[in-house]
C-alpha positions as CSV (number, residue, x, y, z in Angstrom):
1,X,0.0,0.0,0.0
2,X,1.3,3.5,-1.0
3,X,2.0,5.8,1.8
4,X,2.0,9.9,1.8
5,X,6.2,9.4,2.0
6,X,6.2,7.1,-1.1
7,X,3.2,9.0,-3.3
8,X,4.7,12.6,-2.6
9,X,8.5,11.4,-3.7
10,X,6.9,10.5,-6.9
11,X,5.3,12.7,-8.0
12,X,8.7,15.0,-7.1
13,X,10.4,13.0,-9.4
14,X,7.7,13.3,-12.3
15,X,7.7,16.7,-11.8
16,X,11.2,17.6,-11.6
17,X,11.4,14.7,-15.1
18,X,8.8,17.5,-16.5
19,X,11.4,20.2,-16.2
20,X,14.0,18.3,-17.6
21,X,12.0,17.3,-20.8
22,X,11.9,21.0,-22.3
23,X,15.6,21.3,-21.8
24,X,16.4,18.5,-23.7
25,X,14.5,19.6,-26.4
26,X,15.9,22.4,-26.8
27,X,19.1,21.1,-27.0
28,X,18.7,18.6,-29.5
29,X,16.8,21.3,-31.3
30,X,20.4,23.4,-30.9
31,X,22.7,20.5,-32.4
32,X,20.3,19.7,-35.3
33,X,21.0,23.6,-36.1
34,X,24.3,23.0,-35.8
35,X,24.8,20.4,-38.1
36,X,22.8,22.1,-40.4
37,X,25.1,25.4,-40.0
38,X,28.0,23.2,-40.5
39,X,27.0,21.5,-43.5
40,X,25.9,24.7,-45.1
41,X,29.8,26.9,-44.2
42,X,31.0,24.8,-47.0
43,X,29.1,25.5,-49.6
44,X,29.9,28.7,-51.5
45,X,26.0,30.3,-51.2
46,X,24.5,33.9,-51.9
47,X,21.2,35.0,-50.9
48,X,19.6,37.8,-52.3
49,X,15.9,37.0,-50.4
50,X,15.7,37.1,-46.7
51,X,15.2,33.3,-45.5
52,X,16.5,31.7,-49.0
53,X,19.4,30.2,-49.7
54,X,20.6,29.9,-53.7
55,X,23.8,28.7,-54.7
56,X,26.7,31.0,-56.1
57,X,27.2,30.8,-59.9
58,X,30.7,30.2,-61.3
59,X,32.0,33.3,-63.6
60,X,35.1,33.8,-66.1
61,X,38.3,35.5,-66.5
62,X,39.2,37.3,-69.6
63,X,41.7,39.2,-71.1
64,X,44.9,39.5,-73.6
65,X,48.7,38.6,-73.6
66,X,50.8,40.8,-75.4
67,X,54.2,39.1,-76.3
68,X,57.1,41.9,-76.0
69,X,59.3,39.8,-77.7
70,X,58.7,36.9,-80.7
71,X,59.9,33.8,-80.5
72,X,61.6,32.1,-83.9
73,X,61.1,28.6,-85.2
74,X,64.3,26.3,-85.4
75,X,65.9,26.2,-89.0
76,X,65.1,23.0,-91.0
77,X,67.4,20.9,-92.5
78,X,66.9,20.8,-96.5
79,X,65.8,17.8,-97.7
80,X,66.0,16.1,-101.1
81,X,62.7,17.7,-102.0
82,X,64.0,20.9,-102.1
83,X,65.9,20.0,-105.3
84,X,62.4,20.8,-106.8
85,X,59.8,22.8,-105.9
86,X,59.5,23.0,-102.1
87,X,56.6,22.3,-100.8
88,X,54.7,24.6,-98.8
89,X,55.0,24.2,-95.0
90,X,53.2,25.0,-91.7
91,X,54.9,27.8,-89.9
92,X,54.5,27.2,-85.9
93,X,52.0,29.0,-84.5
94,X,54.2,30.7,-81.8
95,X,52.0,33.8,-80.8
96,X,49.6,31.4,-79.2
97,X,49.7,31.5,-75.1
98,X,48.6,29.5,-71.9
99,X,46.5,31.4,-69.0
100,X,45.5,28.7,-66.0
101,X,45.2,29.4,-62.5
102,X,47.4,28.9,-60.1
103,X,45.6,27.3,-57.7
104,X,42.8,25.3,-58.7
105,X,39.1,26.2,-56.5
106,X,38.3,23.2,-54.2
107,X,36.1,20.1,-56.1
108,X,38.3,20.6,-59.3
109,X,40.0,17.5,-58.8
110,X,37.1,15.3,-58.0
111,X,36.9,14.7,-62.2
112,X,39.5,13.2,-63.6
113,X,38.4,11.9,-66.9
114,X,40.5,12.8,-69.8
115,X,39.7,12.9,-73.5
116,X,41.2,12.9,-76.9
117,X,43.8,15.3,-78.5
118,X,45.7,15.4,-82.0
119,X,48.8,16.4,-82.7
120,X,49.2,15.8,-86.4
121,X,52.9,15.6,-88.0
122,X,52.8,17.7,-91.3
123,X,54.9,19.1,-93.8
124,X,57.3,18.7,-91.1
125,X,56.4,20.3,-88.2
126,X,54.1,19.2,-85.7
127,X,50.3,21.0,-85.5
128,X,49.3,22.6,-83.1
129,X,52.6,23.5,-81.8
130,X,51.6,23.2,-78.6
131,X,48.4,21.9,-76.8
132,X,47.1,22.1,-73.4
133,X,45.2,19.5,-71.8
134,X,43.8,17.5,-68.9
135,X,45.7,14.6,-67.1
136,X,44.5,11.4,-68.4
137,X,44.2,13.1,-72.5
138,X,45.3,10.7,-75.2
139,X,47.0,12.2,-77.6
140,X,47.4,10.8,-80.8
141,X,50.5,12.0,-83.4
142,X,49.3,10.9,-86.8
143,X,52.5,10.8,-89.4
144,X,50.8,13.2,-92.3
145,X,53.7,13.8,-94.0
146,X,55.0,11.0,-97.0
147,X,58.4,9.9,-95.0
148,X,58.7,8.5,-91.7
149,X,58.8,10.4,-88.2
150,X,59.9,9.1,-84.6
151,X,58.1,11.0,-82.1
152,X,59.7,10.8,-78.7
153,X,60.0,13.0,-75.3
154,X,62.8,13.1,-72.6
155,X,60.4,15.3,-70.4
156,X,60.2,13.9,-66.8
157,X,56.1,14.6,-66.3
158,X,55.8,12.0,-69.6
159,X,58.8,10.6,-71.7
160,X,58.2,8.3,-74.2
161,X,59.5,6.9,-77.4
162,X,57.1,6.0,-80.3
163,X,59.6,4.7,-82.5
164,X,59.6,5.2,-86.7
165,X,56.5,4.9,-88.5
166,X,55.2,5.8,-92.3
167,X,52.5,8.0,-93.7
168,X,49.2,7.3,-92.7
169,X,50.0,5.8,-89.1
170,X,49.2,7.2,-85.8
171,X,50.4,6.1,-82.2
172,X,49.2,7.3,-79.1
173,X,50.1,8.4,-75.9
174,X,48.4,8.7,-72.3
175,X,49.3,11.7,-70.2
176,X,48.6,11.4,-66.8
177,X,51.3,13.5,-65.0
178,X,50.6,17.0,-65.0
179,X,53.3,19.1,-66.0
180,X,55.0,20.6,-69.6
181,X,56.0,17.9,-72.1
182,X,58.5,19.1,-74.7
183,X,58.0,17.1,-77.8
184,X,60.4,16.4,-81.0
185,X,61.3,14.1,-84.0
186,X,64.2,11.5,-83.7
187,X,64.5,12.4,-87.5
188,X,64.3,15.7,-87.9
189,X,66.2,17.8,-85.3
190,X,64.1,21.0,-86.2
191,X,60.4,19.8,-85.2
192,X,59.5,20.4,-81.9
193,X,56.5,21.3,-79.5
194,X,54.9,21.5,-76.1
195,X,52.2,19.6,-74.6
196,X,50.6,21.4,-70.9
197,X,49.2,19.0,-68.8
198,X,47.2,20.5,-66.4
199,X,45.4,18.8,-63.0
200,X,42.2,21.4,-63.7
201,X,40.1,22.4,-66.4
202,X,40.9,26.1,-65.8
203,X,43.1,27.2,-68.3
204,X,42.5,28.5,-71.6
205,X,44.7,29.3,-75.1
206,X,45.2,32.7,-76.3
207,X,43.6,32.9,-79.8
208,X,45.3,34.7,-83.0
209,X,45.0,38.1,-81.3
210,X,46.5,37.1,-78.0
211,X,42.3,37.4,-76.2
212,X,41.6,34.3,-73.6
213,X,38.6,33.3,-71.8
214,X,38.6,30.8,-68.8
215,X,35.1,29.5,-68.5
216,X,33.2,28.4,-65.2
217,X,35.3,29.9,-62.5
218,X,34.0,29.5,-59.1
219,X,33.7,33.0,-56.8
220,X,37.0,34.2,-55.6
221,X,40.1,35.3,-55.7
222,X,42.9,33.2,-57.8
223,X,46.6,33.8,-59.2
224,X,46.5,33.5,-62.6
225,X,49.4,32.8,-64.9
226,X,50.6,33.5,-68.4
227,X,52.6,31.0,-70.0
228,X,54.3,30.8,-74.1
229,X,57.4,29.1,-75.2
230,X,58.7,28.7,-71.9
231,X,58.2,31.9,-70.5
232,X,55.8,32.4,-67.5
233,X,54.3,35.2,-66.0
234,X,54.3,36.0,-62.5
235,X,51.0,35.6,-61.0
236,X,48.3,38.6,-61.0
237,X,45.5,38.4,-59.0
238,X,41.6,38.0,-60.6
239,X,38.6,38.2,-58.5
240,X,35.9,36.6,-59.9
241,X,32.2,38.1,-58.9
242,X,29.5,35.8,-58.0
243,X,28.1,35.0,-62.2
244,X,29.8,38.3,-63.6
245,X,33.8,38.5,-65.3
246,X,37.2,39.1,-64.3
247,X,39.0,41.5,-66.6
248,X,42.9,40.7,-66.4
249,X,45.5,41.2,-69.4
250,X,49.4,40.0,-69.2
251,X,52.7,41.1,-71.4
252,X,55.3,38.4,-71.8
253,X,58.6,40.2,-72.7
């Protein structure tokens, strides 16, 4: 049978268990925020309506490289042809520039995939004269030209070796160091070029007027460099607005 003692101690300890309860409440309410608060600190966000939350939107750099000084193509060796008529030959494109970031934003390394490239052997001299890619491009150097061509790199990101082969073959390669590859010809001792193998997608070639545009940038401030025939810039700063442009021009002397 329940005495006064027994009934008044519990319904102190339902009472003072009723007190507790809110508390608790609250405070898992608190650590739910948290987490939330957490979760959301590392996402790049803007909100332009009170209580909303919309995600940032990447942007661009553009500009121009102006080259102070020009660069001249090795002198080729003449060949039997040119008892003839010569035939006419690619120049190198030389004027043409790299601009990439320095630093890639974070998540630009979370794809990996690379894709195809060509670098095509012809009347000599190997076109483009100089590509930039992703880590994990294949390139492939088709032999265009009526004699044979041996292909080969001593450059410590990728060196390789593709040995002699005629007109109308191709051999590839896999580039999955980044880093600059300098290319030439066992054969001919005047060919050469340069392969950029980059660990982000946010670069972009200067075009015949020395204008670049880097595509999807990510809000923020980034170093960005200038790169042709072996000559680098040192890095300028870019800040790139939340969905708007980065204006930023570079002179290589």
């Amino acid at each position: 049978m329940e005495t006064q003692t027994t009934r008044t101690q519990r319904e102190q300890r339902t009472q003072r268990a009723q007190q507790r309860a809110p508390r608790g409440a609250r405070a898992a309410r608190a650590f739910k925020r948290a987490i939330a608060l957490s979760f959301v600190s590392f996402v790049p966000l803007v909100s332009s309506v009170p209580g909303r939350v919309v995600a940032a939107r990447p942007g661009a750099i553009r500009g121009r490289v102006e080259l102070r000084r020009m660069a001249t193509p090795m002198a080729r060796r003449p060949g039997v042809a040119d008892l003839g008529t010569p035939a006419g030959r690619d120049i190198p494109d030389l004027l043409r520039s790299v601009v990439y970031l320095e630093s890639a934003p974070r998540g630009a390394f979370e794809t990996s995939e690379g894709g195809h490239a060509v670098m095509d052997q012809r009347n000599e001299t190997f076109v483009p004269h100089m590509l930039a890619i992703t880590r994990g491009t294949t390139v492939d150097f088709p032999n265009s030209d009526k004699f044979y061509h041996n292909v080969f790199s001593l450059s410590k990101p990728r060196p390789f070796d593709l040995g002699r082969y005629a007109t109308g073959h191709s051999r590839p390669v896999r580039f999955d160091r980044p880093g600059i590859v300098r290319v030439f010809c066992d054969i001919h001792s005047h060919m050469s070029a340069f392969i950029l193998v980059f660990s982000h997608p946010f670069f972009a070639m200067t075009d015949g007027e020395g204008r670049y545009r880097i595509e999807n940038v990510p809000p923020g401030t980034y170093g960005v460099i200038a790169w042709n025939e072996g000559t680098s810039s040192e890095p300028k700063p870019a800040t790139v607005p939340d969905g708007g442009v980065a204006e930023l021009d570079f002179t290589l002397r």
